[in-house]
C-alpha positions as CSV (number, residue, x, y, z in Angstrom):
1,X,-0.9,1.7,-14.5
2,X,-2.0,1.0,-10.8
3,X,-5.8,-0.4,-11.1
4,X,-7.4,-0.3,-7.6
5,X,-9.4,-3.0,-6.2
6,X,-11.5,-0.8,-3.5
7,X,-14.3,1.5,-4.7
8,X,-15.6,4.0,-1.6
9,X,-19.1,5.1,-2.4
10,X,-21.8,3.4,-0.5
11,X,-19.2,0.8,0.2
12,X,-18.8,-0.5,3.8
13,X,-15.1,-0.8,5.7
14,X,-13.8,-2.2,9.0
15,X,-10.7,-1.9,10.0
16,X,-8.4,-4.2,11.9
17,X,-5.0,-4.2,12.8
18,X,-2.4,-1.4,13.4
19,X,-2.0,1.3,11.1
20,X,1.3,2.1,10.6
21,X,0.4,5.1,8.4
22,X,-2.3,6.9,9.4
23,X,-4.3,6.8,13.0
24,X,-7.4,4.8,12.4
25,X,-9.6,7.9,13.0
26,X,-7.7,9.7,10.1
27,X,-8.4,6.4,7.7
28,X,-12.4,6.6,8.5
29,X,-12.8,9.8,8.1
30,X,-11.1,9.2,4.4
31,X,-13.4,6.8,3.6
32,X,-16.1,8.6,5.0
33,X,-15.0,11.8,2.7
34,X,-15.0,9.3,0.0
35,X,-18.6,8.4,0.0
36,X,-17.9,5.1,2.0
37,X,-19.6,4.0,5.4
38,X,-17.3,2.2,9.1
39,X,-18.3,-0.9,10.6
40,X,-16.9,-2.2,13.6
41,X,-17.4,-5.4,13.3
42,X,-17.8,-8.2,10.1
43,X,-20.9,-9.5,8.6
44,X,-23.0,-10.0,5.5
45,X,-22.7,-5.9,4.6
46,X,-18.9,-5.6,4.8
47,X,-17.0,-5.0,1.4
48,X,-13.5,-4.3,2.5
49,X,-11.5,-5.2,5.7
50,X,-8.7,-3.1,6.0
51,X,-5.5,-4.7,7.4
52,X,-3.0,-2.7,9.3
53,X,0.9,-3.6,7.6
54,X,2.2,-3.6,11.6
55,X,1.9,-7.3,11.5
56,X,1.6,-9.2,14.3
57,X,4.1,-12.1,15.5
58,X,1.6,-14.5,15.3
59,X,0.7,-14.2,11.7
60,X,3.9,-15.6,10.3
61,X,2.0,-18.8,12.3
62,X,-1.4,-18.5,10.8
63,X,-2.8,-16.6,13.8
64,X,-4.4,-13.3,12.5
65,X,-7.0,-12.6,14.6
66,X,-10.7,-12.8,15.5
67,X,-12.0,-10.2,12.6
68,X,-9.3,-11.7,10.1
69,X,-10.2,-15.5,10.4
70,X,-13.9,-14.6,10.5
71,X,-13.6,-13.1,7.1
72,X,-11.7,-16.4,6.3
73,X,-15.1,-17.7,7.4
74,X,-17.6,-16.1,5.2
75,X,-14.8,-17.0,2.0
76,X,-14.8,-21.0,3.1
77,X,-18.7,-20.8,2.9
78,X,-18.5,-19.5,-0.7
79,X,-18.5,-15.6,0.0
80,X,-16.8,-13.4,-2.0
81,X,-16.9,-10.6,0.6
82,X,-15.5,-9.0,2.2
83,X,-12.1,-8.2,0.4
84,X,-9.2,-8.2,2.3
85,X,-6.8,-5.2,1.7
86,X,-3.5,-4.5,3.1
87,X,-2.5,-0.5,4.4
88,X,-0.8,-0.1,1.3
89,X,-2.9,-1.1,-0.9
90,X,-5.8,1.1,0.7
91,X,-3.3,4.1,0.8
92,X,-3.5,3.3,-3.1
93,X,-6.8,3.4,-3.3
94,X,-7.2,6.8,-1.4
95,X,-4.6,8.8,-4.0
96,X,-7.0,7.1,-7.1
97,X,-10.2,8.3,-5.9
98,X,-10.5,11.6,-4.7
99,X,-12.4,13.0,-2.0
100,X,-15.8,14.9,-2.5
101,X,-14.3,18.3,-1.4
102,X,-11.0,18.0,-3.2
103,X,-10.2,21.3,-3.7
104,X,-8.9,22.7,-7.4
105,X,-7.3,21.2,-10.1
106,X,-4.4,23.0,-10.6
107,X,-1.6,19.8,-9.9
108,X,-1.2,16.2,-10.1
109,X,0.1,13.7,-8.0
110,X,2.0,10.9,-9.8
111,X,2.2,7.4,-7.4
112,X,4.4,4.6,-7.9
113,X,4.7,1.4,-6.6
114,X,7.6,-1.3,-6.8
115,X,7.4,-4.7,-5.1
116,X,9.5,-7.6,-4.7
117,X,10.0,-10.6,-2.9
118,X,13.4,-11.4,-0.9
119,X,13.8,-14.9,-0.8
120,X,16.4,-14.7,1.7
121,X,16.6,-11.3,3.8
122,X,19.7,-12.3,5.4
123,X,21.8,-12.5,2.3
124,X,22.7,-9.5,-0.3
125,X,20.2,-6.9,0.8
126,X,22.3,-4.0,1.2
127,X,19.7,-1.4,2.5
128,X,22.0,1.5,2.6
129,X,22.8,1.2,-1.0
130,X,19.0,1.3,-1.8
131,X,18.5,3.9,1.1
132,X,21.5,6.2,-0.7
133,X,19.3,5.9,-3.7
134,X,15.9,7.0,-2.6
135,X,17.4,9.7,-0.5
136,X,18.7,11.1,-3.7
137,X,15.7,10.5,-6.0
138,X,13.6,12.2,-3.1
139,X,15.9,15.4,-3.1
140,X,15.8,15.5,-6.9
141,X,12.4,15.1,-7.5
142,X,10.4,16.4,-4.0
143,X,8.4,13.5,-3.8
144,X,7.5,11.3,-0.7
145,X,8.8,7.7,0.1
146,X,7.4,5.2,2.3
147,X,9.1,1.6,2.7
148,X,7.0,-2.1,3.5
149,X,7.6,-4.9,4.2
150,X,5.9,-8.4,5.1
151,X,6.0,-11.7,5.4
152,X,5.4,-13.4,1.6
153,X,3.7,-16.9,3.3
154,X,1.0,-13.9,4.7
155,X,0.9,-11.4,2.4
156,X,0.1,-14.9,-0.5
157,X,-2.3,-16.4,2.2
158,X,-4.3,-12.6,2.8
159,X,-3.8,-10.8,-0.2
160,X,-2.7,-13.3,-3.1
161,X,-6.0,-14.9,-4.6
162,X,-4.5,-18.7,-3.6
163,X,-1.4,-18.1,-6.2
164,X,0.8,-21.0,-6.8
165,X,4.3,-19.1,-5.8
166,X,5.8,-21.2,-3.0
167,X,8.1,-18.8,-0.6
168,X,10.3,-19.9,2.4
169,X,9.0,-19.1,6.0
170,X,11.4,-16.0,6.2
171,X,10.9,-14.7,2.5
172,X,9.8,-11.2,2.4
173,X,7.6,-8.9,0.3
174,X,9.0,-5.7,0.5
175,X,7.1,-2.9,-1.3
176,X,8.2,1.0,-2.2
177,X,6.1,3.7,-2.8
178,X,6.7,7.4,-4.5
179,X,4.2,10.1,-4.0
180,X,5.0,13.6,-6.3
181,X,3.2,16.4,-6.4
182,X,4.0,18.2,-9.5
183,X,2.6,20.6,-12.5
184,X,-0.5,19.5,-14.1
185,X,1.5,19.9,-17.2
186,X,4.8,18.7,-16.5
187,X,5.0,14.5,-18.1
188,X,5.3,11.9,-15.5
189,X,8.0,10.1,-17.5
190,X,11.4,11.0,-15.9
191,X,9.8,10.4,-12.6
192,X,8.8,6.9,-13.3
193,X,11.9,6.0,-15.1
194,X,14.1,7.2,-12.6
195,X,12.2,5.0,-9.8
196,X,12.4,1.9,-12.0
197,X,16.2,2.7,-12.5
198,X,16.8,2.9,-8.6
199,X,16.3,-0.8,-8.6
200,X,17.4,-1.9,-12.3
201,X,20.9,-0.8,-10.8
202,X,20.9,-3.3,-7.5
203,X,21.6,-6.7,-8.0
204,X,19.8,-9.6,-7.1
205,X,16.1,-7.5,-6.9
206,X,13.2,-8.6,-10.0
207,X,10.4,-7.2,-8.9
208,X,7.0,-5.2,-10.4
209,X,6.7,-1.4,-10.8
210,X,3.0,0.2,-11.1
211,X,2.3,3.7,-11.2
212,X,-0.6,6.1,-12.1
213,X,-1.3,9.9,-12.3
214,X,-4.7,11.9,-10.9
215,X,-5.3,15.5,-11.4
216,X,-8.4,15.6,-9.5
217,X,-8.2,15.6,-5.3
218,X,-4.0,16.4,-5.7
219,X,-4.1,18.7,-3.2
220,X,-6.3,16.8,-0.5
221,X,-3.7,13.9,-1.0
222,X,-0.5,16.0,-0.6
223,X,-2.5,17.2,2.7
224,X,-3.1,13.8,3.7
225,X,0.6,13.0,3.1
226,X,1.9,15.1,5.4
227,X,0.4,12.7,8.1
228,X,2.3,9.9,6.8
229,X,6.4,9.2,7.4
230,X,8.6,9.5,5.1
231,X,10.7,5.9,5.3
232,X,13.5,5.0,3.3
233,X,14.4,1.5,5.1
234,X,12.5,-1.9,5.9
235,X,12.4,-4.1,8.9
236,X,13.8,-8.0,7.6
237,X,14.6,-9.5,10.8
């Protein structure tokens, strides 16, 4: 199951970065419907800075960026805050908590999430094998598919908690996620099989599948979805 880092009442944002998923004024006012408040800038109030997955050239280097390294500031002097989240993680932690107005609880929404690391993008990653394979599991089962990817050396410097895994300059983290709406009834089971068994079937790909399922603000979600692209394909150059 998918545990979220980020809580949203009476916690305070700020965004930096592009979004690649929703406009930045869509992603306030989803904290803001959440209970949470928008800052524009960082200091001693901030709990979460919210990082935009259209990554800049310069971070492969170490350059992320005025509110980025001042963050990197207040954790040298001992700070624990604020967090640093990526887009997809926040996008996460929007489908686990709903909204205040989230409508009725009729559906669910089941979310999965599969990650791995590709050591070397250049060599046996056969996207349109994995793209044939999500195109199909999307038909079959209705639900929505987003693709990610970043550079591991950031995603281990920003996200990682200082973890010991050593990754070449070019290694990737590329990231998956499956969105279905379906009856409140119905057992999430064949859903989440048939996503782990997408990759099971490709060689040379290890990585980590997490899921949950919410009842509770479905329908605001599956609204808020139709603001995001479907993507079936990752950029490793």
């Amino acid at each position: 199951m998918i545990e979220s880092i980020v809580t949203f009442p009476s916690r305070a944002f700020c965004f930096t970065g592009k979004l690649i998923d929703l406009k930045r004024s869509a992603a306030e006012r989803e904290v803001r419907s959440r209970g949470g408040l928008i800052l524009d800038r960082i200091n001693e109030r901030l709990d979460y800075l919210i990082i935009g997955d259209e990554a800049s050239p310069a971070w492969k280097f170490g350059g992320y960026g005025r509110k980025i390294e001042q963050a990197q500031v207040f954790h040298r002097l001992g700070h624990s805050l604020p967090i640093l989240v990526s887009e997809s993680m926040f996008l996460e932690a929007l489908a686990n908590c709903p909204c205040s107005q989230s409508g009725d609880i009729d559906e669910k929404i089941v979310v999965c999430n599969y990650k791995f690391v590709l050591d070397r993008p250049d060599e046996g990653f056969d996207q349109e094998v994995i793209a044939e394979s999500l195109a199909a599991l999307a038909s079959r089962f209705q639900c929505h598919v987003s693709a990610r990817s970043s550079w591991a050396t950031v995603h281990q410097a920003l996200f990682a908690n200082n973890s010991a895994e050593v990754h070449s300059q070019d290694a990737l983290v590329i990231e998956y996620r499956f969105v279905r709406h379906q009856s409140i009834d119905s057992p999430a089971t064949e859903f989440i099989n048939s996503v782990s068994s997408v990759f099971e079937e490709i060689d040379g790909i290890d990585g980590t599948l997490r899921w949950f399922e919410r009842t509770e603000g479905s329908a605001s979600f599956v609204r808020l979805l139709r603001e995001i692209p479907q993507t079936l394909r990752v950029t490793v150059s």
